[in-house]
N, C-alpha and C positions, 0 to 999 in steps of 0.2 A: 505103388502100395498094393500089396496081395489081399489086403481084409476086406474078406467076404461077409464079417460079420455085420445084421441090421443093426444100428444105432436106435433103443427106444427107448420111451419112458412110461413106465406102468405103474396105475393106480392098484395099489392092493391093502384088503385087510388083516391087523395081526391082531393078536390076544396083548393085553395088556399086563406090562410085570406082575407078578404074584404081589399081598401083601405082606409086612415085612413081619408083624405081630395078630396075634391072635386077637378078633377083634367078634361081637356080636353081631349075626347075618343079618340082625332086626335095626342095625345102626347104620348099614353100611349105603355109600350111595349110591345111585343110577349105575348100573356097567355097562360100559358102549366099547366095542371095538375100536382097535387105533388104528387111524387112517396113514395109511404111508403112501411113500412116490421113492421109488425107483431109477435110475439113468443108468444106462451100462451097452453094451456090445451083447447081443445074443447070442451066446456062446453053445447054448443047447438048450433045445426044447424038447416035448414030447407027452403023452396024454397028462404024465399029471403033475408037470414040474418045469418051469423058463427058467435058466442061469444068464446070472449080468455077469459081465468083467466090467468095472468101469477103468481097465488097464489094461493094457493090450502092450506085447514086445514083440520086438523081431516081426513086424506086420509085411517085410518084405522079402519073407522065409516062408517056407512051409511050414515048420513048424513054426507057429504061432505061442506066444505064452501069455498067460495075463493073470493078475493077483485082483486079492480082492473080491473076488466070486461071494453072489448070494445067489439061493437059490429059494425061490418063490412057487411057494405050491399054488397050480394053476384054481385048481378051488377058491382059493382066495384074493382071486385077483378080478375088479372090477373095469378095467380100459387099460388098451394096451395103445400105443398112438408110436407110428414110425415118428422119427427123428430125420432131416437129411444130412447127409455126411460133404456135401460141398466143399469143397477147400477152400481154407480163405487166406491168400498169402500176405505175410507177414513184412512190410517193409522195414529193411536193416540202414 
């Protein structure tokens, strides 16, 4: 297997969906950011942005593919934690 990519899983913060109706700013409750979590293959990093694939094809090509891609702005991200990629064979 060619994939060089790290396996991990990151803690980050996102904004939470808009509301749906017009509502009074004197009504509304508490606003807390939403806590997400992350699993994917590191597809690309750099000063202000980690890409997951949590899919990965042709991992024993050079070219490499994978679906599914998010990309998490590094600003918003609180723990990043390797994962290990061990294989674990599967008895048939």
């Amino acid at each position: 297997m060619q994939n060089n990519h790290r396996l991990v899983h990151i803690k980050w913060l996102d904004s939470r969906q808009p509301t749906p109706a017009w509502q009074f700013v004197d009504s509304t409750s508490a606003h807390t950011a939403c806590n997400c979590v992350s699993v994917g293959f590191l597809v690309h990093e750099d000063k202000s942005v980690k890409v997951l694939a949590p899919n990965l094809a042709d991992v024993d090509k050079e070219d490499v593919q994978a679906s599914g891609m998010i990309t998490i702005p590094v600003c918003s991200i609180t723990q990043v934690t390797d994962l290990s990629q061990s294989p674990t064979a599967i008895a048939s």
